[in-house]
N, C-alpha and C positions, 0 to 999 in steps of 0.2 A: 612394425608393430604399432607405432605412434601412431601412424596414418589410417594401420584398419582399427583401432580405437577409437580415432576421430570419426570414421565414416559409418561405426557402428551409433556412438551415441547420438552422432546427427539425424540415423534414421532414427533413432529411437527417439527425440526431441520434434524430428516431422510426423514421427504417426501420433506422437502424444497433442502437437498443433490444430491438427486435423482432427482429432477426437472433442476439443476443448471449442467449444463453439455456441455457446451460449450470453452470459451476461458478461456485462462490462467491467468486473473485477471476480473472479472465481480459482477456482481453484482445481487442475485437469484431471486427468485417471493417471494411473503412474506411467514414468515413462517404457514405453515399451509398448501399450494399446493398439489393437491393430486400428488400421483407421478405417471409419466407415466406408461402404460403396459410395454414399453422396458427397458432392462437393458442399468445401464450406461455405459459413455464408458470407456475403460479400464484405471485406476490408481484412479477412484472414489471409494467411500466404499463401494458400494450396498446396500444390502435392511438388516432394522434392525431388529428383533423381539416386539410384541409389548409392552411388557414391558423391560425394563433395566435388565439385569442377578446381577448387583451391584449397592444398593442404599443404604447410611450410611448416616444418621443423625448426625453422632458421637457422640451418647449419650450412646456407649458401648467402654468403652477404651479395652475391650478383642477383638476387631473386625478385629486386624488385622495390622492396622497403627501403627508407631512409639507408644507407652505407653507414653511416655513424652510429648506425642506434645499434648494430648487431655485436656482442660482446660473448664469447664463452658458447656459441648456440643458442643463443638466447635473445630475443629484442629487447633491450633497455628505450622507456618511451617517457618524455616527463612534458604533456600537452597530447598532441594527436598525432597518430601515423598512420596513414589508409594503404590498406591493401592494394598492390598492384591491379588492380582490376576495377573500369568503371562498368554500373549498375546503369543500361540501357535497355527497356524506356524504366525511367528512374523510380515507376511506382512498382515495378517487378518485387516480387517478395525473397527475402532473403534471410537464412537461417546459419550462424557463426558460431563456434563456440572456441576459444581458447583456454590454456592455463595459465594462472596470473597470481605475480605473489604483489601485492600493493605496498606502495610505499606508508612509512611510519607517519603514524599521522593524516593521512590522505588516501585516496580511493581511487581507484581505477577498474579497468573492465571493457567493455566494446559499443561502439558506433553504428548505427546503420541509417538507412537512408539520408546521410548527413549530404550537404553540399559541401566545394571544395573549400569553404572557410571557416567550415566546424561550428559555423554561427546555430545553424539549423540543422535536426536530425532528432534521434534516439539517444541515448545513453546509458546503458546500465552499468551501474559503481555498487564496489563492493569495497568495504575497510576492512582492517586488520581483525577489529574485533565482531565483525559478522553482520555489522548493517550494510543492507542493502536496498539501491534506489533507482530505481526506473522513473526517467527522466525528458520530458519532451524540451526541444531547445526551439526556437523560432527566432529572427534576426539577433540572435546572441543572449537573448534571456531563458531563464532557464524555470520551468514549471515541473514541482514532483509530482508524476503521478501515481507511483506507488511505494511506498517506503516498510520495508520491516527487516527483523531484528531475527538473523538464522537460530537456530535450537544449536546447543551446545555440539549435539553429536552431527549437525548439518556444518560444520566450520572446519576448515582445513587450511594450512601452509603450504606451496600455492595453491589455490583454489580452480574447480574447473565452473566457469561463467559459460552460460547458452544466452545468446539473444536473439528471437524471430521477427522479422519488422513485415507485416502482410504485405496486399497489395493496396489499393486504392487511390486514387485521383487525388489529389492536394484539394483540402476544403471537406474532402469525403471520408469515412471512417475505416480507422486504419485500425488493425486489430495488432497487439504485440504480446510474445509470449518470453517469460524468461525463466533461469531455474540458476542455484545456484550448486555444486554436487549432487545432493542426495534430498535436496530440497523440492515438494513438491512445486509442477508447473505453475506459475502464476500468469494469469491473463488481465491484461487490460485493452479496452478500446478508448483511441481518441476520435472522438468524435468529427475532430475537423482536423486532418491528414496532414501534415507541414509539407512547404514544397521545396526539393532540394535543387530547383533547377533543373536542365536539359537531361543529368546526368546524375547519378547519387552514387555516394562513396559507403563503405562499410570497411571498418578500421580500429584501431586500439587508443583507449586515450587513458589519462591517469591525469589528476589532478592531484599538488601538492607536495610533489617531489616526484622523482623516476619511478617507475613499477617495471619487473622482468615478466616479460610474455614469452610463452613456449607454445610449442603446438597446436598454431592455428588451422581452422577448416572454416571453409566459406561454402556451402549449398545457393543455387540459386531457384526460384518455384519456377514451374514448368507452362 
């Protein structure tokens, strides 16, 4: 049941990607949209498969993640932990979404196209009380590129987080799409792509204490 949950809302987070194809911070059709016949335009992620290639319950601590962090069926993360699986060639687009209860005081949520030192990637972070922030990192600094504040009835304990990181050449415009529940799509494009190296990671991070992640799905675009 977890796993066709995952691979429902993941299609439903790729057709809603695919639809949303316009300006540089907007707002998609609900999820669910079928997606147009045309491809998107260039720095979006393209079209997914229809199931997820990576979906963990974490109810096998041999699966691949940190051995330490798995407690109860659940990942406990307090920094970064990537997905058994490296993203080759690293600009491949790729679409995650887990459930995540964030630690008190601190934010957590998922990574993509990160390199293996976390310095550079994606981020989006969600806190306790409903802010959320899409984040570009580049040699270890970190720039907001899109920040807001859930509606009351968009908040939940844990939360389900979707992050889509496009495709695009490092330098070239990379298009990201996120949602937090019931929140609609939010899109941004960076205009100059980070580079994650030979190989790019997509993974769980939390900042400011541990966070419990359940039920991850990894899609990769085609």
């Amino acid at each position: 049941m977890r796993g066709m949950r995952s691979a429902m809302t993941l299609l439903a987070a790729a057709a809603a990607l695919l639809a949303g194809c316009g300006g540089d911070d907007e707002t998609a059709p609900p999820a669910g949209t079928p997606a147009p016949s045309t491809a998107p335009r260039d720095g979006s992620a393209g079209s997914f498969p229809q199931r997820p290639q990576l979906v963990d319950d974490f109810s096998d601590p041999g699966s691949g993640w940190p051995r330490a962090a798995y407690r109860e069926s659940s990942l406990i993360v307090d920094g970064v932990a990537f997905a058994p699986r490296a993203i080759r060639p690293p600009e491949r687009g790729t679409l995650a979404e887990v459930v995540v209860d964030p630690p008190a005081g601190g934010r957590a949520g998922l990574i993509c196209r990160a390199a293996p030192d976390a310095g550079t990637g994606y981020a989006l972070l969600l806190g306790r009380g409903g802010a959320v922030e899409l984040l570009r990192l580049a040699g270890g600094a970190a720039t907001v590129l899109k920040r807001i504040d859930l509606a009351p009835n968009e908040r939940s304990r844990p939360a389900l987080v979707r992050l889509a990181c496009g495709t695009g050449a490092p330098g070239t415009p990379v298009t990201l799409a996120y949602t937090v529940n019931a929140s609609p799509y939010g899109y941004v494009t960076d205009p100059d792509g980070v580079d994650p190296g030979d190989s790019a990671r997509v993974g769980l991070v939390s900042r400011g204490g541990p966070a419990a992640f359940d039920d991850f799905a990894l899609s990769l675009a085609g």
